[in-house]
C-alpha positions in Angstrom: -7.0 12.6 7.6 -6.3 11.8 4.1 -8.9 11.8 1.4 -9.8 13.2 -2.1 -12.7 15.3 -2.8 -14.3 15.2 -6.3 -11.1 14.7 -7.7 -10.3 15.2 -11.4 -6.8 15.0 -13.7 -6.2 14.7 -17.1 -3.2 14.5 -19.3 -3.9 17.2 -22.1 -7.2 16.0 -23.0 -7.8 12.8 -21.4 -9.4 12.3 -18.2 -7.9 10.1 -15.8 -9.3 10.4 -12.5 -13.2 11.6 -13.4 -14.4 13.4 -9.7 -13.4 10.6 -7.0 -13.9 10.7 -3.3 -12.2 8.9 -1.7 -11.4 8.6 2.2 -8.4 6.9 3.5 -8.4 7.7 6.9 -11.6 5.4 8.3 -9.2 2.2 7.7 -5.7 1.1 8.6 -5.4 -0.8 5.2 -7.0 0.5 1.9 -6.5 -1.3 -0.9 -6.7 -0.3 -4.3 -7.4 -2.1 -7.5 -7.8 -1.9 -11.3 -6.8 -2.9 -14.8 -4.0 -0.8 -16.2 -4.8 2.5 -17.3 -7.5 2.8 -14.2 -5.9 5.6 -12.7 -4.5 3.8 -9.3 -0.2 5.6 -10.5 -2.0 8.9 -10.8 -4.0 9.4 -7.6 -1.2 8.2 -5.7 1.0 11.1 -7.3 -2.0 13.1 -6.3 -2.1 12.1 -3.0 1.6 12.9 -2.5 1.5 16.5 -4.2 3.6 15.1 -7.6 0.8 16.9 -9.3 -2.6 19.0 -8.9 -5.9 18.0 -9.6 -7.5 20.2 -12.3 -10.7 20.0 -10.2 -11.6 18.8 -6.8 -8.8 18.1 -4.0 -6.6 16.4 -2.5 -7.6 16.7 1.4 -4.9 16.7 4.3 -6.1 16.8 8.4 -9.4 18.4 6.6 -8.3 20.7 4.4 -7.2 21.3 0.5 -3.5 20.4 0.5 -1.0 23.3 0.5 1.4 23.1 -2.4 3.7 26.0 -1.3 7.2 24.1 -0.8 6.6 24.3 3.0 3.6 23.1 2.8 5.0 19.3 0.2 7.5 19.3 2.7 5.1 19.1 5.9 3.0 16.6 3.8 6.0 14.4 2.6 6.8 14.0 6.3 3.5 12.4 7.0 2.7 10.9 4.0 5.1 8.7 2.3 5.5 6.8 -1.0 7.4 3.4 -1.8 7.9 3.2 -5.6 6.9 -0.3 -7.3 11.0 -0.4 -8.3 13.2 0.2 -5.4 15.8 1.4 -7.3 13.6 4.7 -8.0 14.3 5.5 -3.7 17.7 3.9 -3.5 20.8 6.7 -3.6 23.6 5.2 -1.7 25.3 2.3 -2.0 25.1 1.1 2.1 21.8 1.0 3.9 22.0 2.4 6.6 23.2 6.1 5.1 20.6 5.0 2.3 17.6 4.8 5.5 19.0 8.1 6.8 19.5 10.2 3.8 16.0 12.0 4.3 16.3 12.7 7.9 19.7 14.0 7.3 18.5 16.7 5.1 15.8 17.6 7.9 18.5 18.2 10.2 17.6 15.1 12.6 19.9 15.0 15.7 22.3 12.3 14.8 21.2 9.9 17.9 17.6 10.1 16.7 18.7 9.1 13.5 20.1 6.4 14.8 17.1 5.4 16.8 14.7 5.4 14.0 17.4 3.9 11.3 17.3 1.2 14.4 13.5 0.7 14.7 12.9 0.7 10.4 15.5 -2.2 10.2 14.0 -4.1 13.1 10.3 -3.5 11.1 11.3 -4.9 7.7 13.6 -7.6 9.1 16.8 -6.3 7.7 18.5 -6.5 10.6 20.1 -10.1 8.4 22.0 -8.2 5.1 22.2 -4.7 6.2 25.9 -4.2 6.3 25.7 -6.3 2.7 26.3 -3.8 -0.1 22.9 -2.4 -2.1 23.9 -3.6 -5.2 23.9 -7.4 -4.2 20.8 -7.4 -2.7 17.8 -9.1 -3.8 14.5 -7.2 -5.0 12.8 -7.9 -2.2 15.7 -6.7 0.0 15.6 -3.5 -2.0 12.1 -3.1 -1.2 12.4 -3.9 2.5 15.3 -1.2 2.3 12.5 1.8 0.1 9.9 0.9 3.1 12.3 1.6 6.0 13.6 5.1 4.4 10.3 5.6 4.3 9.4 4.3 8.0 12.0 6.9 9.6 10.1 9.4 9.0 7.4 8.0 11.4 5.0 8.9 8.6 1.1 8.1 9.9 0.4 6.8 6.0 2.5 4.7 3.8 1.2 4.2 0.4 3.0 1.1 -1.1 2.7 1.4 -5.2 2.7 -2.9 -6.0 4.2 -4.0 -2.8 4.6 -8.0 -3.9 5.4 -7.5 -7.1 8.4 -9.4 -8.5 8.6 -11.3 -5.0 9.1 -14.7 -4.6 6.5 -16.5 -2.0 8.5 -16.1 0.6 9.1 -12.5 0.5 5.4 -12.2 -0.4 5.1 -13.5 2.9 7.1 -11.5 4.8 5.6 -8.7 3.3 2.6 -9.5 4.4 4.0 -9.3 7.9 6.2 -6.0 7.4 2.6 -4.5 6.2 0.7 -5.9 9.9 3.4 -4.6 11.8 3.6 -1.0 10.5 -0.1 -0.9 11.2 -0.1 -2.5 14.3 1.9 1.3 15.3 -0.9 3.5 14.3 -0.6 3.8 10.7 -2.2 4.0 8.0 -0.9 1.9 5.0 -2.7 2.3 1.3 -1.9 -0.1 -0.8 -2.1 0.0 -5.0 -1.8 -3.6 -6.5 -2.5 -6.1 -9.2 -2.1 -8.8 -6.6 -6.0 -9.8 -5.9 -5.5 -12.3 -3.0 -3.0 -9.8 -0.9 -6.0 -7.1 -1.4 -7.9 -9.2 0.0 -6.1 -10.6 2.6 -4.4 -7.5 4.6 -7.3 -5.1 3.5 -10.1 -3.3 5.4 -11.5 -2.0 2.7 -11.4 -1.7 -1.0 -11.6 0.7 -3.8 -12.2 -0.6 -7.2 -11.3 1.9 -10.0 -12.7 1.4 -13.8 -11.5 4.3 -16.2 -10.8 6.7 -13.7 -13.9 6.2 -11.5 -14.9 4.4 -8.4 -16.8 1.4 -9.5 -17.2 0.0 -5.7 -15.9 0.1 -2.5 -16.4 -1.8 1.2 -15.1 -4.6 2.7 -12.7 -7.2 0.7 -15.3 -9.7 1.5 -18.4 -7.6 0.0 -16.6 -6.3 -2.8 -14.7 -9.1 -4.4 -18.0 -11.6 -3.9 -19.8 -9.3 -6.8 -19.0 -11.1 -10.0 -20.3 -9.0 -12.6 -18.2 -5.7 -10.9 -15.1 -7.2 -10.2 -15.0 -8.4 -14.4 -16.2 -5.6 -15.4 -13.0 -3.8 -13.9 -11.3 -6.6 -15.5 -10.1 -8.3 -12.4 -10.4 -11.8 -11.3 -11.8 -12.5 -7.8 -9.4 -14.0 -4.9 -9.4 -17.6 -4.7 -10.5 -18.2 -1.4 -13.6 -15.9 -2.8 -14.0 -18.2 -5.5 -14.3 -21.4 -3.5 -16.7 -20.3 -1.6 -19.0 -18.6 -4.1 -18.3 -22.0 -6.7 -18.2 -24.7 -3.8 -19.9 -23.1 -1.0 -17.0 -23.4 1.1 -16.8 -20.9 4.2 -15.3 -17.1 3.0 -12.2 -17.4 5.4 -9.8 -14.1 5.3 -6.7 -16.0 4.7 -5.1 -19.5 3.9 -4.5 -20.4 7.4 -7.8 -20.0 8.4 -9.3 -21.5 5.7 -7.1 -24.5 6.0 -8.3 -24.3 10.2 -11.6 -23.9 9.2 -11.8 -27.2 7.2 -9.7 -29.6 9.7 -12.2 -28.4 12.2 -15.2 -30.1 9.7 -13.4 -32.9 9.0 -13.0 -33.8 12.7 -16.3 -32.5 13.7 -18.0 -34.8 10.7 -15.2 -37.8 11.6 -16.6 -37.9 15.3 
């Protein structure tokens, strides 16, 4: 279980986070959103033990999180970060040593390095440019790279800090799948982003944050369909939400069943 209890930080004198609870733990994909400034950097530093709440806590399998060094170290094993820039979690110049490097300060057995390094490749599809040098990869390659060192530690909760940003659509895409396959194992995946329309695509539920508080949460569909909250956080609602508030067209999850949705009327109505 991962959660936050009451949670307050500040920098100095200014609140950031102002007493949220948050629960991570009910969903396999929890999506976060909020204008800049909103607090979403901060509580995932929180969440990984960068720094302390001033009041409140962090909660890990139940309890207040342990901030001895054994206790980071048992948390960073489970709970895992990938940076918005790659280059933040990239340290060699070959990716496979580059996936390893954690597990090889653990002390990993050298064939279950191997088997994991294996497996995380296979996950983010990098099975194509992994003997390519790091430098003369893409930014979406890089990415795929920071999410499989993060995979071999066969952490049960991912939390992926602006996962499409600076993609093109076609790595948008495939992130989208890397994303539905790490939680088709088990796992948990949080995920912090300006990107509206993945939100509410791969979500299960949402928390909206507005100056350091939770301004709503439920599902994608629930939440983004409340006009006056979602500008108030200064967001902009998914367009799939939009046509079906504006046009009454059916509120469809994702493009392709949209698109499915509306061939089925048109032959239905054509008969």
């Amino acid at each position: 279980m991962l959660a936050t209890e009451s949670l307050w930080f500040r920098y100095q004198d200014e609140p950031v986070l102002k007493g949220v609870s948050l629960d991570f733990s009910r969903h396999s994909v929890t999506g976060l959103v909020g204008a800049n400034g909103c607090g979403k950097s901060t509580l995932f530093m929180n969440l990984s033990g960068i720094l302390k709440p001033q009041k409140g806590a962090v909660l890990w399998q139940g309890k207040p999180l342990d901030y001895s060094k054994r206790g980071l170290l048992a948390l960073r094993q489970q709970v895992t970060t990938v940076f918005q820039d790659p280059e933040q979690q990239i340290f060699y110049t070959d990716i496979d040593s580059d996936i390893a490097f954690a597990l090889r300060n653990l002390g990993i057995d050298e064939a279950e390095i191997a088997r994991r390094v294996e497996e995380a490749l296979t996950l983010v599809d990098a099975h194509a440019f992994r003997h390519q040098p790091i430098q003369c990869l893409s930014h979406g390659q890089k990415k795929r790279v920071a999410i499989a060192g993060a995979l071999v530690l066969q952490a049960k909760y991912l939390l992926l800090d602006e996962p499409t940003a600076g993609l093109d659509p076609s790595g948008r895409m495939q992130m989208i799948e890397i994303i539905r396959r790490i939680v088709a194992q088990g796992n948990h995946v949080v995920i912090s982003s300006h990107d509206i329309d993945l939100i509410y695509e791969v979500s299960d539920a949402v928390y909206v944050l507005n100056h350091g508080e939770v301004l709503a949460e439920g599902t994608p569909e629930a939440v983004f369909s409340r006009h006056a909250c979602i500008q108030q956080a200064g967001l902009t609602q998914p367009w799939l939400v939009k046509l079906h508030l504006e046009l009454g067209l059916p509120l469809c999850k994702n493009e392709a069943d949209f698109f499915a949705r509306m061939r089925a009327t048109y032959i239905q109505e054509a008969s």
